[in-house]
C-alpha positions as CSV (number, residue, x, y, z in Angstrom):
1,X,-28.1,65.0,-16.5
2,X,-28.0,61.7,-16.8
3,X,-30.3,59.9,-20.0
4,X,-32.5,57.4,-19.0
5,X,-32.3,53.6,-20.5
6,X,-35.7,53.2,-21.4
7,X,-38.6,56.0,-21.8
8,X,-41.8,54.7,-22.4
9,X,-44.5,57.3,-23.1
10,X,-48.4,57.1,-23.5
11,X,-48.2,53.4,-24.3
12,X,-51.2,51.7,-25.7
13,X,-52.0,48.1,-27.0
14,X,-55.3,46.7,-27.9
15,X,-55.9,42.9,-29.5
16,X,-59.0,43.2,-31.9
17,X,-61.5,44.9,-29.4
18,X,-59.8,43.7,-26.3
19,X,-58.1,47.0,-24.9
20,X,-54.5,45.4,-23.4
21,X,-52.7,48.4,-22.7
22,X,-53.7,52.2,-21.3
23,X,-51.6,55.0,-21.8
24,X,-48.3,53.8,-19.9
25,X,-45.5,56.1,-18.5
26,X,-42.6,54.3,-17.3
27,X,-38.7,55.6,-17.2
28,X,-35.7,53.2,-16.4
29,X,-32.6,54.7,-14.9
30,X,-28.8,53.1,-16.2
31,X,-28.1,50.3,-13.9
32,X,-31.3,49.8,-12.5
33,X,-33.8,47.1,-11.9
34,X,-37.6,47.4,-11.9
35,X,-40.0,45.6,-11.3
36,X,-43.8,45.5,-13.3
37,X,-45.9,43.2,-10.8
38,X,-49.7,42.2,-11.5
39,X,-51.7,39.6,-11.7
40,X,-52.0,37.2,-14.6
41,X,-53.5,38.7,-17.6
42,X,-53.1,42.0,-16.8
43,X,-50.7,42.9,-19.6
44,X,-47.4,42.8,-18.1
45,X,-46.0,40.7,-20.4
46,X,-47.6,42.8,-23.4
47,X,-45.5,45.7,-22.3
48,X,-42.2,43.7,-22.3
49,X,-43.2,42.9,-26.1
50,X,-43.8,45.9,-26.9
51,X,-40.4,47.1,-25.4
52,X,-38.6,44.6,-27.5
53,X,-40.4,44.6,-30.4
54,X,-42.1,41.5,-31.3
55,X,-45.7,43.8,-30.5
56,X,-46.2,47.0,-32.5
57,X,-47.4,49.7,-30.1
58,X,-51.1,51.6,-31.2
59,X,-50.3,54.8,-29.4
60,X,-47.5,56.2,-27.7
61,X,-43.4,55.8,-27.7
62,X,-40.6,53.8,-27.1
63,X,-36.8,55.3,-26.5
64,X,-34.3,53.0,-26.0
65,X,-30.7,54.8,-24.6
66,X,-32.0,58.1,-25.9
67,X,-33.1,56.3,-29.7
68,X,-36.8,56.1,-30.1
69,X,-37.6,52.2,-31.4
70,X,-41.4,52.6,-31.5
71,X,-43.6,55.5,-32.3
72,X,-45.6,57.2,-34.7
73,X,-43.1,57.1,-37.5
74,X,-42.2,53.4,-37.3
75,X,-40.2,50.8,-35.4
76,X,-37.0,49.2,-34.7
77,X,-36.8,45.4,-35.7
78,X,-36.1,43.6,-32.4
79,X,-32.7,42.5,-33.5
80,X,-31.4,46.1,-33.7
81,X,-33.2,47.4,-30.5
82,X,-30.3,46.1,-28.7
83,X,-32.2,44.3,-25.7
84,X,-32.1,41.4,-24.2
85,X,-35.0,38.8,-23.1
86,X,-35.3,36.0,-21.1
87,X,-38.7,34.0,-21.4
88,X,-40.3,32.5,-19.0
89,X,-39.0,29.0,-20.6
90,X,-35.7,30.3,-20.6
91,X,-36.5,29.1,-24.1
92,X,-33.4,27.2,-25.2
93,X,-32.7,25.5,-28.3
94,X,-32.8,22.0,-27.1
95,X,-30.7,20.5,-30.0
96,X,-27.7,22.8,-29.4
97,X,-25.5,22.2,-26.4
98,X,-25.0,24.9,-23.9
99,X,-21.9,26.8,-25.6
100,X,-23.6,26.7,-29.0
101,X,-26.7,28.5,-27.7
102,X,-24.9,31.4,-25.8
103,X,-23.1,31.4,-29.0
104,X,-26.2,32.0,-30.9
105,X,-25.9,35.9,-31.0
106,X,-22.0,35.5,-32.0
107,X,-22.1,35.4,-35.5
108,X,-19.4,37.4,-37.4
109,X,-16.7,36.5,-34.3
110,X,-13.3,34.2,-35.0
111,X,-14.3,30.4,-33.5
112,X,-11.2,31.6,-31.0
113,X,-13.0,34.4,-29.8
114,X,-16.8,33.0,-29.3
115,X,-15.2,29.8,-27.4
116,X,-13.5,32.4,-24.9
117,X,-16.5,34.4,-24.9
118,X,-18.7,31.5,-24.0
119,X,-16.6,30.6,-21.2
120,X,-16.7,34.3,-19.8
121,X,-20.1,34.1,-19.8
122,X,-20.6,30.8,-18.0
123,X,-18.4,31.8,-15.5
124,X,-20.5,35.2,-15.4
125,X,-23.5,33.1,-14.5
126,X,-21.6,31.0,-12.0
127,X,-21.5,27.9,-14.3
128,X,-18.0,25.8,-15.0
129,X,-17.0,26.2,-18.2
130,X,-17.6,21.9,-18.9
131,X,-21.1,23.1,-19.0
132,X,-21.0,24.5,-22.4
133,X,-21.1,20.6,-23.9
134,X,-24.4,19.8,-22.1
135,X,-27.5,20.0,-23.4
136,X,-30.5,21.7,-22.3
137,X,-32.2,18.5,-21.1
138,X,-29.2,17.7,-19.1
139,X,-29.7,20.9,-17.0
140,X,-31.4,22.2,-14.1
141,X,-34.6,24.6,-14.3
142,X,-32.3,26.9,-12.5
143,X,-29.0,26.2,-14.5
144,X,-31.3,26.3,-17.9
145,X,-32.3,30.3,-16.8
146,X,-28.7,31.1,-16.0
147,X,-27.5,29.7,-19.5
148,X,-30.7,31.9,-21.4
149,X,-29.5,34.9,-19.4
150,X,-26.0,33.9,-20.5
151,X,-27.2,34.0,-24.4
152,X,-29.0,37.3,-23.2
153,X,-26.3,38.9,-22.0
154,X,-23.4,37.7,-24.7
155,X,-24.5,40.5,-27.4
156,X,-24.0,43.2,-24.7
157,X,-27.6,44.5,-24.6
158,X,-28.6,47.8,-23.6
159,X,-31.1,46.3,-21.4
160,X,-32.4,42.9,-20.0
161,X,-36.4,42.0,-20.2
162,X,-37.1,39.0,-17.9
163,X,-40.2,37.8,-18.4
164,X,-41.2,36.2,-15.1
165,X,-38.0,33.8,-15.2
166,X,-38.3,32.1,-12.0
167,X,-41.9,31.1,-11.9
168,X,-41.2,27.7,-12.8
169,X,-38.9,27.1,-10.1
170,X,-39.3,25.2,-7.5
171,X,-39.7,28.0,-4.2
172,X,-36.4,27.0,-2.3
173,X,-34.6,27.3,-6.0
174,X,-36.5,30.4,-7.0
175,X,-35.2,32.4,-4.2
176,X,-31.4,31.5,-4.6
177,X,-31.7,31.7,-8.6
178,X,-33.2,35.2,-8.4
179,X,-30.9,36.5,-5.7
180,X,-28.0,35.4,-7.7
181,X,-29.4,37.0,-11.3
182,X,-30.0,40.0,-9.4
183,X,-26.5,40.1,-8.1
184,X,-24.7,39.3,-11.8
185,X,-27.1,42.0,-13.0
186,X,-26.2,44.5,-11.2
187,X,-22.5,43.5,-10.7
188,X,-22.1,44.0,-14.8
189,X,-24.4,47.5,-14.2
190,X,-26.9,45.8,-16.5
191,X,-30.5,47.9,-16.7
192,X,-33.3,45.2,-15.9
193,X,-37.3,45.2,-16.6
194,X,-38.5,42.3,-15.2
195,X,-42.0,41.3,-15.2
196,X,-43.7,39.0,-12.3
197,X,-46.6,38.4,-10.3
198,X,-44.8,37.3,-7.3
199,X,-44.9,40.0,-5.3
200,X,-42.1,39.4,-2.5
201,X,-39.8,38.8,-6.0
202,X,-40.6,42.1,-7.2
203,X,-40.0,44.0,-3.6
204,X,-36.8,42.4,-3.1
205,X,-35.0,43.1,-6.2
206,X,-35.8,45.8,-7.4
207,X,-35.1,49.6,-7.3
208,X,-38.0,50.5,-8.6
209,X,-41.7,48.8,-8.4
210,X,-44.5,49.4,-11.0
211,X,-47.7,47.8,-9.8
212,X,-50.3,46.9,-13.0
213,X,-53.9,46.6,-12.7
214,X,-56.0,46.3,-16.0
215,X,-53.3,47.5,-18.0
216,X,-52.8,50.9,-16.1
217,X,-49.9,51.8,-13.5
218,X,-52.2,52.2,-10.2
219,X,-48.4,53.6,-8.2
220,X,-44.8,53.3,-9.5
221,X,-41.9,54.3,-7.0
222,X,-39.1,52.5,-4.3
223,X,-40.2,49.1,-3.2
224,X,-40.4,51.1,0.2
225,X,-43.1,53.2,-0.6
226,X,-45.6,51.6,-2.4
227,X,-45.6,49.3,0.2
228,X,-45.4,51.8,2.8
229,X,-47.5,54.4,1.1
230,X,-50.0,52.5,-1.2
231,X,-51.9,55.4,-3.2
232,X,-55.2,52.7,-3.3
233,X,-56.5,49.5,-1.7
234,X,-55.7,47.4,-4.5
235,X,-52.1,48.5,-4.6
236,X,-51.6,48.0,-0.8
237,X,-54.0,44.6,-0.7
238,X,-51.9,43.4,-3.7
239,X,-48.4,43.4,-2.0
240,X,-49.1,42.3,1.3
241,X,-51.4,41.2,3.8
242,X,-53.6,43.8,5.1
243,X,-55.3,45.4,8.1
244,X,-58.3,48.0,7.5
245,X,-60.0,49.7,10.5
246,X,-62.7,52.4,10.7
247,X,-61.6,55.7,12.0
248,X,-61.9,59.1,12.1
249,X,-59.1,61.4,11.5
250,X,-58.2,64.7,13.9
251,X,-55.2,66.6,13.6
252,X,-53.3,63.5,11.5
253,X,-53.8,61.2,14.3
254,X,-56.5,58.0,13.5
255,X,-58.7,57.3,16.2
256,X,-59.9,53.4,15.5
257,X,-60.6,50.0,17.6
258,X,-56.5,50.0,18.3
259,X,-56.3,53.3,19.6
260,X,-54.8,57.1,18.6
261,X,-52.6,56.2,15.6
262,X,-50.6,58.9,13.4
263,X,-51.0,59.2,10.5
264,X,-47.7,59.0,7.4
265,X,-49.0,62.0,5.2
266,X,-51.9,64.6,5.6
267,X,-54.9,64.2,5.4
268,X,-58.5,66.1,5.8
269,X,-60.3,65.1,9.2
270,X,-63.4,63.0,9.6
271,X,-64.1,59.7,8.9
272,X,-62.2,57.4,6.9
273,X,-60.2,54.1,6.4
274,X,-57.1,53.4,8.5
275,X,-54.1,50.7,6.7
276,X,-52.0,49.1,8.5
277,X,-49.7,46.4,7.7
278,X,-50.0,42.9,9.9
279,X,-46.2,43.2,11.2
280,X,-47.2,46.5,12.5
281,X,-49.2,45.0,15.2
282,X,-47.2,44.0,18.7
283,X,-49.4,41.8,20.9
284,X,-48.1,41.5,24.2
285,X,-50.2,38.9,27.0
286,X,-51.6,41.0,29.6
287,X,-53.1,39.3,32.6
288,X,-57.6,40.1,33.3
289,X,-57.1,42.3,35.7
290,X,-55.1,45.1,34.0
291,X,-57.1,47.6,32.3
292,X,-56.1,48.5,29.1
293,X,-57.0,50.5,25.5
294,X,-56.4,48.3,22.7
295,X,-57.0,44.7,23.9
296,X,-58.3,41.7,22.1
297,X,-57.9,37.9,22.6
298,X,-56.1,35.5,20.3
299,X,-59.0,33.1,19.1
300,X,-56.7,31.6,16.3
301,X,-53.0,30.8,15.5
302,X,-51.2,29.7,12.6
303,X,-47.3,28.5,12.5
304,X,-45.3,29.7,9.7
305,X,-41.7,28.5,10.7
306,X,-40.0,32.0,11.3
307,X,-43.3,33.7,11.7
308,X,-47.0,33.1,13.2
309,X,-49.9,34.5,11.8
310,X,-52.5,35.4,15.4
311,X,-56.2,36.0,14.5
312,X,-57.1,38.7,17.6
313,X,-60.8,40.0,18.2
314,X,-60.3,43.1,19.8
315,X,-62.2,44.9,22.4
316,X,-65.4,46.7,21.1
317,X,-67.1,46.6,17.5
318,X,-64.2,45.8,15.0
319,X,-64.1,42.4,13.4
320,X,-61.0,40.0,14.1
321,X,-57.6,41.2,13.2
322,X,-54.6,38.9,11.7
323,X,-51.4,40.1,12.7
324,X,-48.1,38.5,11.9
325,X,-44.9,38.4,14.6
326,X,-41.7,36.0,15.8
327,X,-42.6,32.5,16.4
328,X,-40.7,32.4,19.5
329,X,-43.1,32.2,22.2
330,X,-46.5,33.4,21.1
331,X,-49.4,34.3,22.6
332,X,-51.6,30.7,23.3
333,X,-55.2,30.8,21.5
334,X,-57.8,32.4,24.1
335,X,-54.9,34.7,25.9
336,X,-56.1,38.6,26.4
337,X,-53.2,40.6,24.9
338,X,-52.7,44.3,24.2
339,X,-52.4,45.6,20.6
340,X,-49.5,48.1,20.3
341,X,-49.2,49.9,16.7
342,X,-45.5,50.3,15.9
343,X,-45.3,53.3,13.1
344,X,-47.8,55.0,11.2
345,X,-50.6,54.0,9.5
346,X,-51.4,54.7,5.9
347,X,-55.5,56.5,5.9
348,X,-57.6,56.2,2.6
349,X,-60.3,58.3,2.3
């Protein structure tokens, strides 16, 4: 059976009378990342303080590779916990060059070894090893987070807290930093806890996806399935676009504006809310005269590049749907199309 990383069980944090932190259960298998996504202020960032023990937890516990570091008998100084963080800032020391600050955490190693060790590491983080007599300011945002995940990584943590690393990146930069973290990550089997409010960040890094609201978990599982099967509204509405509908459920099939739609787990019949995702929606141009279920006309368009965003009001009593598809060739604003649902919808009672 293999232990888990990091167990966190029946966390709770409050600041004076402000209640930060509810009861939190979250488990961190070796070698993977997750993912804790909410909006700002929702105490994501509490949690990862918590974890590496610059917060004292008021209820509940923290094990860290099978040690408990927090709990009702005391806590682990940070510097013992054997984690890693990266801040936001990256947080270097800007009047140390490059090679001193990965060297920070070195102490008690021959000069020989921490200069060969600092060169390993740069070249871990896909930096030449001349960059260790930089400075800081001479450094890009992206090259500043590799070097502070350099530092992170050169006492051989246990496990890597990110505290939303990339958010100060520039969005072209962001994507290729974080693709190439989460690549050295995993390539050295590091287990990662990354905190961020950028949703499509969170879904495409991680193995596991813990969505906060209000200091609570609302669903924790596979990027694919809280997506695919948010448990709420706020889950679903907070990782992606949506598409609600009124329906009425028989035999796990939805019957709503777009037609008879099936349905991804059971549910009682009657009435009820239908979710679908926008990319779920195929509208194809049909010409007046064919008579169809499931029609609508396109009565806005917006060009994203590889996408296009249609706004459709269908056929009958449901308000305008937006539904996302390939730029190539879309349906012109005023065209009749018909609405095909590709998969299963998602129903919430």
């Amino acid at each position: 059976m293999t232990t888990n990383i990091l167990e966190v069980k029946g966390l709770a944090k409050s600041f004076h009378t402000n209640t930060v932190l509810h009861d939190i259960d979250l488990d961190l298998q070796p070698g993977t990342t997750t993912a804790v996504v909410g909006s700002s202020g929702c105490g994501k960032t509490t949690l990862l303080r918590l974890i590496a023990g610059f917060e004292t937890p008021d209820a509940g516990t923290i094990t860290l590779a099978g040690r408990q570091v927090a709990g009702p008998e005391g806590a682990v100084p940070p510097h013992r916990r054997g984690v890693g963080y990266v801040a936001q800032d990256g947080a270097l020391f800007p009047h140390l060059t490059v090679g001193q600050n990965i060297a920070y955490g070195l102490r008690g190693t021959s000069r020989g070894e921490v200069h060969a060790r600092v060169g390993e590491l740069l070249e871990t983080v896909s930096l030449d090893a001349s960059y260790a007599s930089r400075r800081p300011h001479q450094l890009s945002g992206g090259q500043q987070q590799r070097v502070a995940l350099a530092r992170a990584l050169a006492r051989h943590p246990a496990l890597m807290l990110l505290d939303e690393p990339f958010s100060a990146l520039d969005t072209g930069l962001r994507a290729s930093t974080r693709k190439a973290v989460a690549k050295l990550l995993a390539d050295a089997g590091v287990t990662t806890l990354l905190v961020t409010h950028d949703q499509e960040e969170a879904l495409s890094i991680a193995d596991q996806v813990a969505v906060m609201r209000d200091g609570r978990f609302t669903q924790v599982g596979t990027p694919e399935h809280v997506y695919r099967l948010p448990k709420d509204r706020f889950t679903a509405e907070f990782l992606g676009d949506c598409i609600s509908l009124p329906c009425t459920v028989s035999s796990g099939v939805a019957d709503c504006a777009l037609g008879r739609v099936p349905v991804e787990t059971p549910v009682a019949d009657g009435p009820a809310t239908l979710l679908l995702r926008p990319e779920q929606i195929v509208a194809t141009v049909v010409s007046d005269s064919e008579r169809l279920d499931g029609v609508g006309t396109v009565i806005a368009t917006e060009f994203l590049g590889h996408d296009v965003l249609l706004t459709i009001d269908p056929d009958g009593d449901a308000g305008p749907l937006t539904v996302r598809q390939h730029s190539l060739n879309p349906p012109p604003i005023d065209a009749k199309v018909h609405l095909e649902v590709v998969g299963y919808g998602v129903v919430l009672a």
